[in-house]
C-alpha positions as CSV (number, residue, x, y, z in Angstrom):
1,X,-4.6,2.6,31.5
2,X,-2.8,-0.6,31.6
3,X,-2.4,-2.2,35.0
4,X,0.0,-5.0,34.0
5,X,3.6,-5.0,33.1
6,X,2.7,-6.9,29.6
7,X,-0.4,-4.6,28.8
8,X,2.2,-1.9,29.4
9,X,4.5,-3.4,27.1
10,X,1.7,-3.8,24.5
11,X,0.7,-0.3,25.1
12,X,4.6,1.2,24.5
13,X,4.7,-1.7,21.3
14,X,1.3,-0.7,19.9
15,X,2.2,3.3,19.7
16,X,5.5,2.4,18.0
17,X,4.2,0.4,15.5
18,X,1.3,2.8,14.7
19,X,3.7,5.5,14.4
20,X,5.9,3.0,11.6
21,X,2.7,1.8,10.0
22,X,2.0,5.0,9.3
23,X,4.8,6.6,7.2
24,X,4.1,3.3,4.9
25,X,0.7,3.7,4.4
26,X,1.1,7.3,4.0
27,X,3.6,6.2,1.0
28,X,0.9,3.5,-0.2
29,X,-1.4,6.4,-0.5
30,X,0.8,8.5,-2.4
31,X,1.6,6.0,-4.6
32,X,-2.3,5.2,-5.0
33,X,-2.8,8.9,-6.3
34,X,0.4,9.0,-8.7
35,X,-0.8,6.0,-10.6
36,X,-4.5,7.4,-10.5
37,X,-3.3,10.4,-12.1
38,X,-1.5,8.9,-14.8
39,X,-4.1,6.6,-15.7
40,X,-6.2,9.2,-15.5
41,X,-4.5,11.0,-18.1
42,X,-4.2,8.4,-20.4
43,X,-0.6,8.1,-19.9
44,X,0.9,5.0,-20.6
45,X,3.6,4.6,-19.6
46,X,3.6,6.8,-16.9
47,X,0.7,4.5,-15.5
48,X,2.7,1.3,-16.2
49,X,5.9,2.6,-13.9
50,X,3.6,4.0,-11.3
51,X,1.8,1.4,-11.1
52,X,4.7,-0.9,-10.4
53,X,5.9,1.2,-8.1
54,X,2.7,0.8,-6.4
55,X,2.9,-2.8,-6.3
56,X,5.8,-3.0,-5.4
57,X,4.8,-1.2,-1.8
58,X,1.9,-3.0,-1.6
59,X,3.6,-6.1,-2.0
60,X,6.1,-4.9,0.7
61,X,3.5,-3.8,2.9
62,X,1.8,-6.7,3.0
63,X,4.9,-9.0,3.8
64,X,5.5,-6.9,6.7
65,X,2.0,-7.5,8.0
66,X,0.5,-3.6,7.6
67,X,-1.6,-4.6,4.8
68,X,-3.5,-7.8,4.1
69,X,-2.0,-10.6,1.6
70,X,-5.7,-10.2,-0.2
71,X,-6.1,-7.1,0.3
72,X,-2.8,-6.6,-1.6
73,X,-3.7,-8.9,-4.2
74,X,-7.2,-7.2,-4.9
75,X,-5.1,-3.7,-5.6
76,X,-2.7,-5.7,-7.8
77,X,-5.1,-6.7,-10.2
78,X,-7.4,-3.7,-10.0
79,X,-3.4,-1.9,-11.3
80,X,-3.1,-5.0,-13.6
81,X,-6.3,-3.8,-15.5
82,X,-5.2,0.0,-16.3
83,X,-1.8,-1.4,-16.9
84,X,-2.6,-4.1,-19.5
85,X,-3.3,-3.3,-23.4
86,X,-6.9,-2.9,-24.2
87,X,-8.8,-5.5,-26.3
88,X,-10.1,-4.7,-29.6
């Protein structure tokens, strides 16, 4: 239990912001399966708008400080791979 009045603070702060952080990454994950599904399917353009609806909230995420700049990067170009044309 917190004994001081800014560990209490940090304590009220801490289960607000879970409880926000977690509607978003719930979304993120949501997202995640959408696009998965469409390129697992082969779907092409289903992929493409999924996945830049993805990284869109990824992107979002990230600027609000619940997900990592890299990390947020690294899922970007792991979309960027199912998303671009394939090479002869």
């Amino acid at each position: 239990m917190a004994n001081t009045k800014s560990a209490i603070k940090a304590a009220r702060q801490s289960v607000r912001n879970a409880a926000r952080n977690s509607t978003t990454i719930s979304r993120l994950k949501t997202l995640r399966k959408s696009f998965a599904q469409a390129a697992e399917k082969g779907d092409a353009d289903a992929a493409k708008t999924a996945g830049i609806a993805y990284a869109s909230a990824v992107d979002k995420a990230s600027k609000k400080g619940i997900v990592h700049k890299n990390a947020a990067n690294h899922v970007k170009s792991h979309i960027a791979k199912f998303v671009q044309p394939k090479k002869a």
